[in-house]
TIMI-265721 format. One record per atom (N, C-alpha, C): x negated, y negated, z. Coordinates in steps of 0.05 Angstrom, whole numbers, plus 5000, padded with zeros to 4 digits. Example, Ala and Ser with C-alpha at 12.3 -4.5 7.8 and 13.67 -1.06 7.14 Angstrom:
473651145156
475450905156
473650665156
474350455142
472750215143
474249995157
***
This chain:
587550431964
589150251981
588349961975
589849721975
589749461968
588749381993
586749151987
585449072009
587448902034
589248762015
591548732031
592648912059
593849102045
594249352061
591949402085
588949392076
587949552098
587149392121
587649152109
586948842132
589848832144
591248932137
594348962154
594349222173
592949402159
591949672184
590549632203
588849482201
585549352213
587249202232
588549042227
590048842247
591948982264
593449152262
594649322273
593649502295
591049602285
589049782302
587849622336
588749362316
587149142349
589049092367
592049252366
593449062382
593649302410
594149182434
594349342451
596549582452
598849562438
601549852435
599550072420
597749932395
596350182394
593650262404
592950202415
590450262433
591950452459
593950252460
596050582482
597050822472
598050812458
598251062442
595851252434
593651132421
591851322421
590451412451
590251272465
589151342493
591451542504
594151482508
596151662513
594752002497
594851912471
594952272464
592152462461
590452212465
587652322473
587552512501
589252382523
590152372548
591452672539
593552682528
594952872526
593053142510
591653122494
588853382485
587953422505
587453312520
585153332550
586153522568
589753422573
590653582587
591453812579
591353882552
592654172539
590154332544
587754172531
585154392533
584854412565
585054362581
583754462602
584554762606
588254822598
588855112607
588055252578
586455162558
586355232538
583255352538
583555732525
580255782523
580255722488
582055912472
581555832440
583755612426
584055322426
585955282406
585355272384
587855132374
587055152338
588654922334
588054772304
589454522297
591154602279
593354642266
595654662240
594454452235
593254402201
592554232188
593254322154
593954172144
595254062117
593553982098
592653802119
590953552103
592053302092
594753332106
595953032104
595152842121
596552602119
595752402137
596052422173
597352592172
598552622211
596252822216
595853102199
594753272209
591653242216
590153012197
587953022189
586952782218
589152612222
588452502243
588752632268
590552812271
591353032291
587653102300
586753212276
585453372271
582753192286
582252922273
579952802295
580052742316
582752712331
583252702350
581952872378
582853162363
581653422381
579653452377
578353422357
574953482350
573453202370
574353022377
573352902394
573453012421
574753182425
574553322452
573553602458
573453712423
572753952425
572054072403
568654012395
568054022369
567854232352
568254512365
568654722354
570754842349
573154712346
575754742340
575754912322
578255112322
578755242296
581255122282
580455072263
582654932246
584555172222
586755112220
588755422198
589655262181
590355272153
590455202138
591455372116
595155342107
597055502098
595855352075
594155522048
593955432026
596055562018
598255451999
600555611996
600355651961
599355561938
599155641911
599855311896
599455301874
597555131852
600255041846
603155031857
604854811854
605254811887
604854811901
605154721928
603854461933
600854481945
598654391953
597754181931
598153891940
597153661923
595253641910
594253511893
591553501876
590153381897
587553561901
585653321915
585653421946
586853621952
587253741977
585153931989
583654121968
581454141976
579053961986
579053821960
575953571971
577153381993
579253452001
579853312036
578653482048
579353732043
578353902066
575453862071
573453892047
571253902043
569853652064
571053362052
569953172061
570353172095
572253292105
572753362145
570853472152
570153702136
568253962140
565453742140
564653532130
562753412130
562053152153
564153032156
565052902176
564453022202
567253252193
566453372228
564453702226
561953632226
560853962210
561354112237
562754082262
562854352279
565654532282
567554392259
570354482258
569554812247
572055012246
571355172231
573955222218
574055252195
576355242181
577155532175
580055642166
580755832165
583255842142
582555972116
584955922105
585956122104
587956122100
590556392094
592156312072
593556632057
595556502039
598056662039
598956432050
602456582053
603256732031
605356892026
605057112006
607957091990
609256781996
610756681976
611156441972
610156361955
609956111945
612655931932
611855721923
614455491909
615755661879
614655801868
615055951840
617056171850
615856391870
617756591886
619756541893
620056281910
622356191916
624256101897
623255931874
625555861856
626256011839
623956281833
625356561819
627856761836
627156651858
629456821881
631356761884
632456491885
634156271875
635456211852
634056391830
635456331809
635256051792
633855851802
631955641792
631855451809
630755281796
629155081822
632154901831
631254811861
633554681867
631754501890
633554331893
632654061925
633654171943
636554171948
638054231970
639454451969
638954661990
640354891985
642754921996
644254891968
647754941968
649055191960
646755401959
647755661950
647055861974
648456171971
646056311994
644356411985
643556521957
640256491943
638856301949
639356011947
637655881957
637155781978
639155851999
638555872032
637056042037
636956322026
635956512026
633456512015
632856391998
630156321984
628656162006
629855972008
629055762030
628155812063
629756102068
629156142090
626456372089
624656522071
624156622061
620856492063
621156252042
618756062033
617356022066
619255952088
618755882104
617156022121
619056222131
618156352149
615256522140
615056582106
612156662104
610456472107
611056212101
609155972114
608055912144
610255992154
609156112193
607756262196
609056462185
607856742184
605556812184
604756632163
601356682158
599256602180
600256372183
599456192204
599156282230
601956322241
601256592267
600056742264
599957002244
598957162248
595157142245
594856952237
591056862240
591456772268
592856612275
592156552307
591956792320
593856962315
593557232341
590257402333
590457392308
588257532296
585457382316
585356992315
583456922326
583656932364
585756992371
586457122405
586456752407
588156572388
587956252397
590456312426
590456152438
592556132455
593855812464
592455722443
594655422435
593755282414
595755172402
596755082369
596954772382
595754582364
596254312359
598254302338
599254042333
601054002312
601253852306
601453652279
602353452281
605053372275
606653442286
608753292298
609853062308
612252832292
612152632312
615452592306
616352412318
618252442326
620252292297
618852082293
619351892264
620252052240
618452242237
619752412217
621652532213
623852582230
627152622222
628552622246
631352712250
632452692273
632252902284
631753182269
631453422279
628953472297
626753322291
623653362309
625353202333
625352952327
625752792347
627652902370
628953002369
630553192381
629853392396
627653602374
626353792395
623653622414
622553422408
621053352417
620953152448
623853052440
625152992464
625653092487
627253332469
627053602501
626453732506
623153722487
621653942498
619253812509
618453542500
616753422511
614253502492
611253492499
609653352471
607653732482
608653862502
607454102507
609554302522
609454482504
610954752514
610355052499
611755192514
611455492512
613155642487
611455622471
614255712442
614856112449
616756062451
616756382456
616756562443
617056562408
617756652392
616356752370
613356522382
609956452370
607956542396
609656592413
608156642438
605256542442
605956342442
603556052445
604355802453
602755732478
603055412485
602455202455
605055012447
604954842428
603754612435
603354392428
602354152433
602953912414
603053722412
605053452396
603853212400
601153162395
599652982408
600552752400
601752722374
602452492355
604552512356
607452602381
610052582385
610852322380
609552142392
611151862393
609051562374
607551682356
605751642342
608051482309
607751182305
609151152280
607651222253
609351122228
606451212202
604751012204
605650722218
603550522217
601450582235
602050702263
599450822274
597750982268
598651092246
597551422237
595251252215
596451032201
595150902178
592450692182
593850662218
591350402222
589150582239
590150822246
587151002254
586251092234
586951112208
585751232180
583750982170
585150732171
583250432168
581050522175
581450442217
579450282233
578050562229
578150822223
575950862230
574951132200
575451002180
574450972153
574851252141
577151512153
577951682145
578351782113
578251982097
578852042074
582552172079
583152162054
586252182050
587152232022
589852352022
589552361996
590952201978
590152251947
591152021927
593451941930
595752171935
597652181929
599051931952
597651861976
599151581993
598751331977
596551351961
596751041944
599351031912
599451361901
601051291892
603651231896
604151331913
607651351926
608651051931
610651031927
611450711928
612250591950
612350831970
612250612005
610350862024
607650832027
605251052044
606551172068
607050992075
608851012105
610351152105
611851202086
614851452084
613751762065
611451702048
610451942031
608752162054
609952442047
608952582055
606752712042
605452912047
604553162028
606353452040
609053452035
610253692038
610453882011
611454102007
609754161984
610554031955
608553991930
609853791905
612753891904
613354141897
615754121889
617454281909
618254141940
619754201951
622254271957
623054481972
626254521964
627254531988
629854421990
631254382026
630054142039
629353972037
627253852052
629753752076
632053712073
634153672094
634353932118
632954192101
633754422118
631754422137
629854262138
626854302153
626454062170
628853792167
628653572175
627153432171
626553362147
624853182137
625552992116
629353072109
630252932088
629752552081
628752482103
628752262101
626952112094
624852262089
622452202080
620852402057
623252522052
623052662022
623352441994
620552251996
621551981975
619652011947
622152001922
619752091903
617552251886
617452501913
614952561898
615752821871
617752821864
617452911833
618052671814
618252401819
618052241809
614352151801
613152141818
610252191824
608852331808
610152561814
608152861799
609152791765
611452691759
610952701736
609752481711
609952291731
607952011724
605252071731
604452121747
600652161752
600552361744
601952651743
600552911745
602753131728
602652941697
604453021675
603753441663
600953431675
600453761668
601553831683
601753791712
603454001726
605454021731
606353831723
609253701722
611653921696
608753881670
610254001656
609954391654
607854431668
607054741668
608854821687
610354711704
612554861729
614054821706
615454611700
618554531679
618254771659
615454921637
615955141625
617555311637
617355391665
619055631673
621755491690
621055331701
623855111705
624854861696
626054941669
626654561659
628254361676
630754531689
631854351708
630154181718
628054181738
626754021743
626553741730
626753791714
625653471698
630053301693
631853431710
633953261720
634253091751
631253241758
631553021780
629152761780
628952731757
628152441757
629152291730
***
């Protein structure tokens, strides 16, 4: 990050809208854990989750944290030694990985080849598929750990679709379907807030926000994502196979062996 940048985070961190906001959702962990005996954090290791993630370990240092490693074109370079460096930071977390049991390759062999937006029903079908084994995994370690509430990081900024459920469902509720109280501590949380708690208080992150050409809009959803409109996140789907194939030309070109299309969307 340019020093520029982090003296623009730094300055941000001091102003009183965000000092309310983080007190708000600190406020809001406090009140989830009280009816709470096991939660757990959904963590990525992106920028929302990882702050998600110190958030609750400030209130509850033995957190269990889940973690959908999904396969070697999903999951960004550099996503383990995030994890690593939390696990050191925060040494009373306990981490838990799982691996969903279809990956970005499955899906675009199911599909018939790689695609962004699914305009076919193979690749709705693919799409709906990738997903739900991505939950899947996820729930089923929570039931396995008897958690009985899920953090998230969730906020509202990220498309119209969250913002929507988050609106009317509010930043805590009863998912019925996960059969687990949810939680949204970072509902009303922007990317500049997310960026000036990563500043002020000297967080690790990964490469991939310095390369991207606006931090604030780059996710870590997976490298070579597909639907990102179907999951509500189209709007901040910026780039990143433009990215992967400028910084990260091996992997860029080891997916393109089995999918060349790929290399028409940049």
């Amino acid at each position: 990050m340019k020093e520029s940048e982090r003296e623009f985070y730094m300055l941000h961190a001091q102003l009183r809208a965000f000092r309310s906001v983080v007190d708000r959702s600190r406020q809001i962990i406090r009140d989830a854990l009280q009816g709470s005996c096991r939660p757990y954090v959904s963590c990525s290791w992106g920028k929302d989750s990882t702050v998600l993630l110190h958030l609750v370990a400030e209130q509850k240092e033995d957190v269990d944290v889940i973690w959908a490693k999904i396969g070697p074109f999903d999951d960004w370079p550099g996503t383990d030694d995030i994890m690593q460096e939390f696990c050191q930071i925060l040494p009373h977390i306990r981490v838990h990985v799982v691996t969903p049991d279809v990956d970005i390759v499955e899906c675009c062999r199911a599909a018939g080849g790689f695609y962004v937006f699914s305009d076919t029903p193979e690749q709705r079908k693919a799409t709906r598929l990738y997903d739900s084994a991505f939950i899947r995994a996820i729930v089923d370690k929570a039931r396995e750990l008897e958690c009985d509430l899920a953090f998230i990081g969730l906020t509202e900024e990220e498309s119209k679709r969250r913002r929507f459920l988050l609106r009317k469902r509010g930043t805590r509720f009863y998912a019925k379907t996960r059969s687990i109280m949810e939680c949204f501590p970072l509902a009303h949380w922007t990317a500049r807030d997310v960026w000036a708690y990563i500043c002020s208080r000297g967080l690790p992150y990964l490469e991939l926000y310095d390369l991207a050409p606006d931090r604030e809009r780059a996710r870590n959803s997976p490298m070579f994502a597909v639907d990102p409109a179907g999951r509500g996140i189209s709007e901040l789907y910026f780039g990143q196979i433009a990215i992967l194939r400028q910084m990260y030309p091996e992997i860029f070109n080891r997916f393109a062996a089995e999918f060349p299309e790929v290399r028409c969307y940049v």
